[in-house]
C-alpha positions in Angstrom: 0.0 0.0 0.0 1.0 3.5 -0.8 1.8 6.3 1.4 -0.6 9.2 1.0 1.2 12.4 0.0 1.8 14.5 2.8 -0.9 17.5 3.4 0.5 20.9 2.0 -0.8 24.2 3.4 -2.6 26.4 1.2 -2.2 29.5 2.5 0.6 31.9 1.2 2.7 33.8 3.7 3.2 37.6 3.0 7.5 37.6 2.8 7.2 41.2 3.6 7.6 40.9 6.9 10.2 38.7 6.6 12.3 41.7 6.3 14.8 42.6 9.9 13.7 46.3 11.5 16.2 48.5 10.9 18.5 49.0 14.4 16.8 52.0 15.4 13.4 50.7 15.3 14.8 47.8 17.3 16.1 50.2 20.0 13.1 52.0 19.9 11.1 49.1 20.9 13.0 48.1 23.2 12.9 51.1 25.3 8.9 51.5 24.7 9.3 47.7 26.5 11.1 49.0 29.1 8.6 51.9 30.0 5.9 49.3 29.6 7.5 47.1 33.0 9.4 44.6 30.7 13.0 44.3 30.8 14.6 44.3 26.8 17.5 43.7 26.0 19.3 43.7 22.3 22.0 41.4 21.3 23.2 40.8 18.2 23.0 36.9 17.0 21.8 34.0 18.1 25.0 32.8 20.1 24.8 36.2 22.4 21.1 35.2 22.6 22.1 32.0 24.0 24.6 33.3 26.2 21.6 36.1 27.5 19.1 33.5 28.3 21.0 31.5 30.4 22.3 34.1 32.2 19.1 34.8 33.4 18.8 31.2 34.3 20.1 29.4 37.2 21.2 25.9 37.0 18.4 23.4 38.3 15.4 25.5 38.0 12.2 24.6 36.9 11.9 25.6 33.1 9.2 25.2 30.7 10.3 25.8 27.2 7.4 26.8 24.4 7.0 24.8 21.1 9.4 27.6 19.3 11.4 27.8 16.1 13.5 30.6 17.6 14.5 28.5 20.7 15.3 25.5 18.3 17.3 27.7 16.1 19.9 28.9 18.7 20.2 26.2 20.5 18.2 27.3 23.7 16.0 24.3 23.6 18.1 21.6 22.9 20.2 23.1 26.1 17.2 23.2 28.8 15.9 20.7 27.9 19.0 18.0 27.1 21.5 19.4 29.1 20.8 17.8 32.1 21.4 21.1 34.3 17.7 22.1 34.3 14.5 20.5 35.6 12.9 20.3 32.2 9.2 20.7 32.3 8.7 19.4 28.6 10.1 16.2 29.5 8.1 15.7 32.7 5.2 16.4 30.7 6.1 13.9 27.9 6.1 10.9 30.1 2.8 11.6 31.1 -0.3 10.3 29.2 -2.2 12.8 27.8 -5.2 9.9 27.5 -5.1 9.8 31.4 -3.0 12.1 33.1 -4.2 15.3 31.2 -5.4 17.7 33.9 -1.7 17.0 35.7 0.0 18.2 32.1 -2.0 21.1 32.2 -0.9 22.5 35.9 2.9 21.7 35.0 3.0 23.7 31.5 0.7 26.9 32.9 2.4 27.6 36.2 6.1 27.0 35.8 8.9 28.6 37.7 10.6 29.9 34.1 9.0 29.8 31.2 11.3 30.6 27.7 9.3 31.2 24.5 9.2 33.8 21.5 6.1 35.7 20.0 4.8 36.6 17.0 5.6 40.3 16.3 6.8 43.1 19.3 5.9 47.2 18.3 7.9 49.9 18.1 4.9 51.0 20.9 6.0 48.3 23.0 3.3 45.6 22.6 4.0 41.8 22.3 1.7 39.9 20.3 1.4 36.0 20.6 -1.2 34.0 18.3 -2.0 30.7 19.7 -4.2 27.6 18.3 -4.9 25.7 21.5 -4.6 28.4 23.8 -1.9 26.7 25.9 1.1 28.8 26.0 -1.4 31.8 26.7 -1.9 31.7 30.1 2.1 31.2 31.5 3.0 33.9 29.0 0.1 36.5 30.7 0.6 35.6 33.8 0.7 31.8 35.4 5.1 31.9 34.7 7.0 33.0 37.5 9.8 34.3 34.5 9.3 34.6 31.6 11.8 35.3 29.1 11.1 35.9 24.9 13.8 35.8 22.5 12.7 38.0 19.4 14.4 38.0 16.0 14.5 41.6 14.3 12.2 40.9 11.6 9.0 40.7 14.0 9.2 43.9 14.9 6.8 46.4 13.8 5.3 49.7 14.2 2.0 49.4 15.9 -0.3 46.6 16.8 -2.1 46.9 14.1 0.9 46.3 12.0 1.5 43.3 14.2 -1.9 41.7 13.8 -1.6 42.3 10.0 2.1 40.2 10.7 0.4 37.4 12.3 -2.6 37.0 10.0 -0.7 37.2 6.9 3.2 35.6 7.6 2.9 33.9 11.0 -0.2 32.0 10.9 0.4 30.6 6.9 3.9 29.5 8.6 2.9 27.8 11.3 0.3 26.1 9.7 2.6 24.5 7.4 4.5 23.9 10.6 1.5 22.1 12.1 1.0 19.9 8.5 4.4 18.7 8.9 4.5 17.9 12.3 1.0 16.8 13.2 -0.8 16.2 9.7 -3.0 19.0 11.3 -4.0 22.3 10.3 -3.0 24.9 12.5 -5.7 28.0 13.5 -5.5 32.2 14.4 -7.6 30.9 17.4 -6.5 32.9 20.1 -4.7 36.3 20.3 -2.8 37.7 23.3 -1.9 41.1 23.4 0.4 42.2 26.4 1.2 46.3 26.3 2.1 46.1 30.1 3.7 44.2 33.0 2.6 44.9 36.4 5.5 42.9 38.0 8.4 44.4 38.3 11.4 41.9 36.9 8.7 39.1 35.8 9.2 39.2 32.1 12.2 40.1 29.8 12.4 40.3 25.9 16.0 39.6 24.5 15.5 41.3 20.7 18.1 39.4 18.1 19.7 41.5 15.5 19.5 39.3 12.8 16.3 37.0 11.5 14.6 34.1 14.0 11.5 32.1 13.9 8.7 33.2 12.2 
């Protein structure tokens, strides 16, 4: 019997916003961040990205790391979540079953100590914006994560959020759900959109913005 051809996505990402801001706008955000109660920080590759995040770290702590293409691509996730120093949420939750042992999966991914993701597109206003199919990384990001700490690439940031809604509806959704095809066999879905323009806790979250393209 023959293998049925993989599902292809049919949606067409706009390469526009595939484009890096320019180092100014980059700045510019992350000062806006800063008056908005996040910490920012700019780097300028992946490796000093690396080198940021687990600074901010410490060695055994509870650490949940997000489904990410930006974490895979420098390395972050392999490192929390391999390197033996951490206590690696993801791989708690993977030898659970999800068929019995669902409820105890969700209190361990939506309450962690440090949570380490990326987001869909950060404005020169000082807004993060995080699209989400399920829901799931939503509620740590807002508010259940002790830490949380976003690694951005240059090219998601944008003027305002209405630039950065137009960014996830026409690049970051078509990507992901040819992501999701790959991966799951599943469409992916614009389901649920988290905007955060302030933090109310001082210290809780910090963006490091990369100088150079990340993720999606």
């Amino acid at each position: 019997m023959s293998t049925p051809p993989a599902k292809r996505s049919t949606l067409v990402p706009n390469t526009t916003y595939t484009k890096p801001a320019t180092h100014e706008q980059v700045h510019r955000a992350a000062a806006r961040l800063k008056e908005h109660g996040m910490q920012a920080v700019v780097v300028a590759n992946r490796a000093e990205a690396l080198r940021t995040v687990l600074s901010l770290i410490p060695e055994r702590s509870e650490v949940f790391t997000s489904t990410s293409e930006t974490l895979l691509q420098i390395g972050l996730a392999k490192e929390l979540e391999e390197s033996g120093k951490y206590d690696s949420v993801r791989k708690r939750m993977m030898a659970l079953d999800p068929a019995t042992q669902d409820q105890e999966i969700r209190r361990l991914d939506q309450a962690p100590r440090y949570a380490v993701g990326s987001v869909h597109a950060v404005t020169e206003e000082g807004d993060l914006l995080i699209a989400s199919m399920t829901g799931s990384q939503i509620g740590p990001y807002a508010y259940g994560a002790g830490k949380m700490i976003w690694v951005v690439g240059a090219q998601k940031v944008v003027p305002t959020v209405r630039d950065g809604l137009k960014r996830l509806r026409e690049y970051a959704y078509p990507m992901e759900d040819a992501r999701a095809l790959k991966a799951y066999g599943v469409n992916s879905g614009l389901n649920k959109i988290l905007i955060i323009s302030k933090e109310v806790n001082p210290g809780r979250a910090t963006v490091v913005l990369v100088e150079e393209v990340l993720g999606f």
